[in-house]
C-alpha positions in Angstrom: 0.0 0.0 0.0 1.1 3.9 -0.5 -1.0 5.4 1.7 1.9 6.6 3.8 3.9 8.0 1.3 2.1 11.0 1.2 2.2 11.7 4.6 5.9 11.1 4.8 6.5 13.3 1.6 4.6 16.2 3.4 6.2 15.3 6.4 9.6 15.9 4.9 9.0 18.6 2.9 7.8 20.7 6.6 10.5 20.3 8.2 12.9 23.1 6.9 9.8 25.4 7.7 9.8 23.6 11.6 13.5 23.7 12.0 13.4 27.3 10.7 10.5 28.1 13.6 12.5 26.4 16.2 15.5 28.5 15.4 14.3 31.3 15.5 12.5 30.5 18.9 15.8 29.2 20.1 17.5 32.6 19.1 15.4 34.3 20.4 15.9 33.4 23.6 19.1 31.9 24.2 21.2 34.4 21.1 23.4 33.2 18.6 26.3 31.9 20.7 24.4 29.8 23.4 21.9 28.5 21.0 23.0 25.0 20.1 22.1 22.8 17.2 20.9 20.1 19.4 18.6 22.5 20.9 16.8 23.5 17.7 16.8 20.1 16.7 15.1 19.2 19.4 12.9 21.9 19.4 12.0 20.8 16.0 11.3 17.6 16.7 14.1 16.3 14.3 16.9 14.4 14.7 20.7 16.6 14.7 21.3 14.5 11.4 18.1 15.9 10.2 19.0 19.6 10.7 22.2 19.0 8.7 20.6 17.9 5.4 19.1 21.5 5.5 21.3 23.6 6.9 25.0 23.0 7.1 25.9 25.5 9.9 24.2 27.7 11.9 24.9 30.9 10.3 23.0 29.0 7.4 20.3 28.5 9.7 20.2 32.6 11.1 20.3 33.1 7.3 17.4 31.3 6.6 15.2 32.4 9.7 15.9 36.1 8.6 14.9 35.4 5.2 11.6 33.4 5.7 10.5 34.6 9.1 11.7 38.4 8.8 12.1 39.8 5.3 8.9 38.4 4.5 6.9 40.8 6.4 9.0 44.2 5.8 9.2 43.4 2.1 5.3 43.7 2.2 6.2 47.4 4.0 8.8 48.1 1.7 6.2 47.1 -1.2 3.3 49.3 -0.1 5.9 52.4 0.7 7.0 51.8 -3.0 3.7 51.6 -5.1 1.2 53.8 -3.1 0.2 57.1 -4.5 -0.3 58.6 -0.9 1.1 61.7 0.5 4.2 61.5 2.3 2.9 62.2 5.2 0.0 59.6 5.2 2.3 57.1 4.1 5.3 57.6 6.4 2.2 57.0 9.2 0.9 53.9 8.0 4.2 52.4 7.5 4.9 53.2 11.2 2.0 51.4 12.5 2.6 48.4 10.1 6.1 48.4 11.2 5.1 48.6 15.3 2.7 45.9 14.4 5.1 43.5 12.9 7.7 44.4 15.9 4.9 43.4 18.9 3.4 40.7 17.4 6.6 38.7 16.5 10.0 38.2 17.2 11.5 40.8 14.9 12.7 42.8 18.3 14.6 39.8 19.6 16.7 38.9 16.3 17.6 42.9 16.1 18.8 43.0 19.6 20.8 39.5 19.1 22.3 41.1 16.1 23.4 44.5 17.7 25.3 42.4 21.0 27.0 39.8 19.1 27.9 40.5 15.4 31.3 41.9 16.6 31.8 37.9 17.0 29.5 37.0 14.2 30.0 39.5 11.6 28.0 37.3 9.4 25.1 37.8 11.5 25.7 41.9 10.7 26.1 41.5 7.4 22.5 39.6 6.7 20.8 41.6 8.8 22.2 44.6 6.4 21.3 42.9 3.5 18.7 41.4 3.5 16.5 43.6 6.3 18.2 47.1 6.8 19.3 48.3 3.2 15.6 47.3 2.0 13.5 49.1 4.3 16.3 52.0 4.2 16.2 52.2 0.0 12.4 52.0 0.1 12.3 54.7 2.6 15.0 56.9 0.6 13.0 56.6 -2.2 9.9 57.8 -1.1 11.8 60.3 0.6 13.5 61.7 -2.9 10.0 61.1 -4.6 8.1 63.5 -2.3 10.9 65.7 -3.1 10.3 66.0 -6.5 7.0 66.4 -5.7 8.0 69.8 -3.6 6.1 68.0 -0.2 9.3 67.3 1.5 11.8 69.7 1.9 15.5 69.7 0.4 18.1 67.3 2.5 19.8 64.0 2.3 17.4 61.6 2.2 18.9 58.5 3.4 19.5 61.0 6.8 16.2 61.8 6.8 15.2 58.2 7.3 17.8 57.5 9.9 15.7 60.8 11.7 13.1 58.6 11.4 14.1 55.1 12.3 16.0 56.6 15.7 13.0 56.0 18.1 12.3 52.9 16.5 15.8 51.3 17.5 15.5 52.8 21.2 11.8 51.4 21.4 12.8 47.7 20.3 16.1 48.3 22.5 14.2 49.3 25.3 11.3 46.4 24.9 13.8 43.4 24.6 16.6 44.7 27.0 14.7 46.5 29.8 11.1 45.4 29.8 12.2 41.6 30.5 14.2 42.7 33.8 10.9 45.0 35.3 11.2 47.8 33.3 7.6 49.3 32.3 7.1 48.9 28.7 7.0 51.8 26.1 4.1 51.6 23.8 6.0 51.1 20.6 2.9 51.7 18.2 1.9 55.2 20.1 5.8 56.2 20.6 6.2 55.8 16.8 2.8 57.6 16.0 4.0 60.3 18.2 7.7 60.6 16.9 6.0 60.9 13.2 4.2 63.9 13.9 7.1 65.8 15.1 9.9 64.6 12.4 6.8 65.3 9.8 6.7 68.6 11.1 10.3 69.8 10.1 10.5 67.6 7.0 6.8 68.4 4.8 6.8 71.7 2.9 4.4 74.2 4.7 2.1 75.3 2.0 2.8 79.1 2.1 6.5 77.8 1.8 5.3 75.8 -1.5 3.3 79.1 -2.6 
């Protein structure tokens, strides 16, 4: 009889996506340099031999959790920031809130945090964040940024330093909710303080109109 191939074939083909998971559980809460293979594996509910045929180290593995648990999500912000015919203002403040939503709700926070403490040791770990998370969010940004220029709605400036005006707070408010917050700390609401920091960067960036006269 085949009726268990199936299974077995569906099986297999799930557990990259449950190894992937457990990683990024385990790195998440142990970081990079404590979390062992045998851990995940066993997270996973897979053998260590098992975790091998899909990921030869565990950089491979950080790789991999980054690129089907993180980009995923930003490249849908990245997308929207890129096509939508909005305002610059009305789009810089619905790409906060999507951005504070995919921050609470998953374990974006935790990875940036295990990033920023240990890529002086793991410099690969620096160098796929950069690629694969910061420099699309940062050219998407920038773009908009130069587009609204053209447009005369945002004033004249650099605008890759206009996004890093913008992204400050956001850094600090992850910082503050995976460092602090754990050890007692009372937490910062990420969605209002971003909501709140828009307003005022928005206010020194956007063309007044009697400036645009």
């Amino acid at each position: 009889m085949q009726t268990g191939q199936p299974k077995w074939r569906r099986r297999s083909e799930a557990r990259p996506g449950e190894i992937i998971a457990a990683a990024l559980e385990v790195f998440s809460e142990k970081g990079f340099a404590a979390a062992r293979l045998d851990d995940i594996a066993a997270r996973a509910g897979v053998s260590k031999g098992a975790l091998y045929l899909y990921f030869e180290t565990k950089q491979d593995l950080f790789r991999a959790v980054v690129r089907e648990t993180i980009v995923p999500n930003l490249a849908t912000v990245a997308g929207f920031i890129a096509q939508s015919p909005l305002p610059f203002g009305h789009l810089i403040r619905l790409a906060f809130a999507r951005v504070a939503e995919v921050i609470t709700e998953g374990r974006l926070g935790a990875v940036a945090k295990m990033v920023i403490g240990e890529s002086r040791n793991f410099p690969e770990l620096a160098k796929v964040w950069h690629e694969d998370v910061v420099s699309v969010m940062l050219g998407a940004i920038s773009a908009a940024v130069a587009a609204a220029q053209a447009r005369g709605e945002v004033r004249p400036g650099d605008p890759q330093l206009y996004v890093f005006s913008l992204a400050g707070p956001l850094l600090l408010g992850v910082l503050w909710r995976e460092v602090f917050v754990p050890v007692g700390v009372k937490p910062i609401d990420l969605k209002a303080l971003l909501a709140q920091h828009a307003e005022v960067v928005l206010q020194g960036m956007l063309v007044k109109p009697e400036e645009g006269a």
